[in-house]
N, C-alpha and C positions, 0 to 999 in steps of 0.2 A: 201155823202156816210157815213160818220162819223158820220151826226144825223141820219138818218136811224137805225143803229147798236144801238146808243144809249139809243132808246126806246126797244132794243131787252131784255126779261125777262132771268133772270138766269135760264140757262137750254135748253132756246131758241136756234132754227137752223137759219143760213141766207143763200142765195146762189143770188149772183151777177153774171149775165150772161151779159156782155157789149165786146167792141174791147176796150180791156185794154192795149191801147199805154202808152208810155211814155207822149208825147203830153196832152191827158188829162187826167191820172190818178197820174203820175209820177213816182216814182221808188214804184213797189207794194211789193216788197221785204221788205223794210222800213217797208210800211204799215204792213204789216204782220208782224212783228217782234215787233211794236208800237201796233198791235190789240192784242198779246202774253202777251206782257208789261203790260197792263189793264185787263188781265185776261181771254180775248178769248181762248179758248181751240181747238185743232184740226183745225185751219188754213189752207186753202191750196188755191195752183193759179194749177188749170187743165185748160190744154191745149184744149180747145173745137173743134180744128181742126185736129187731131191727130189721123180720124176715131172715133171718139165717137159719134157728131153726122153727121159729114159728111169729107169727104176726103180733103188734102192740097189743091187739083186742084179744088176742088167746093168752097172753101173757098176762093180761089184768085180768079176764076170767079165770086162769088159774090159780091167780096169786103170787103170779113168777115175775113182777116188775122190778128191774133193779137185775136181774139174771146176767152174771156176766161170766164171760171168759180170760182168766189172767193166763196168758202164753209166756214161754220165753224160752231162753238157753244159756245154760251157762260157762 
């Protein structure tokens, strides 16, 4: 994810849509605090099951809990 961002141009958006567990991302809090650090602007972890684009109950019937959206700009 970190080279990704990397090649991202000043001024550039990104938007990371994944099941952002702990498991395989690990504390995103951190990360977002460290992407802050380097000068990322406008940060954010939206909750993608929260009714945006679908309901808690559709999200644990599909196996999509934990579904998030990392935003920002650099």
């Amino acid at each position: 994810m970190r080279e990704t961002l990397r090649v991202l141009k000043k001024g550039g958006t990104f938007a990371i849509h994944d099941l952002m567990s702990p498991i395989r991302y690990g504390n995103m809090q951190e990360f977002i605090s460290e992407l802050k650090k380097e000068g990322y602007e406008k940060v954010e972890l939206i909750d993608t099951t929260n009714n945006m684009f679908m309901s808690r109950r559709e999200a644990i019937r599909l196996q999509l809990g934990g579904s998030t959206l990392l935003v920002g700009r650099k």
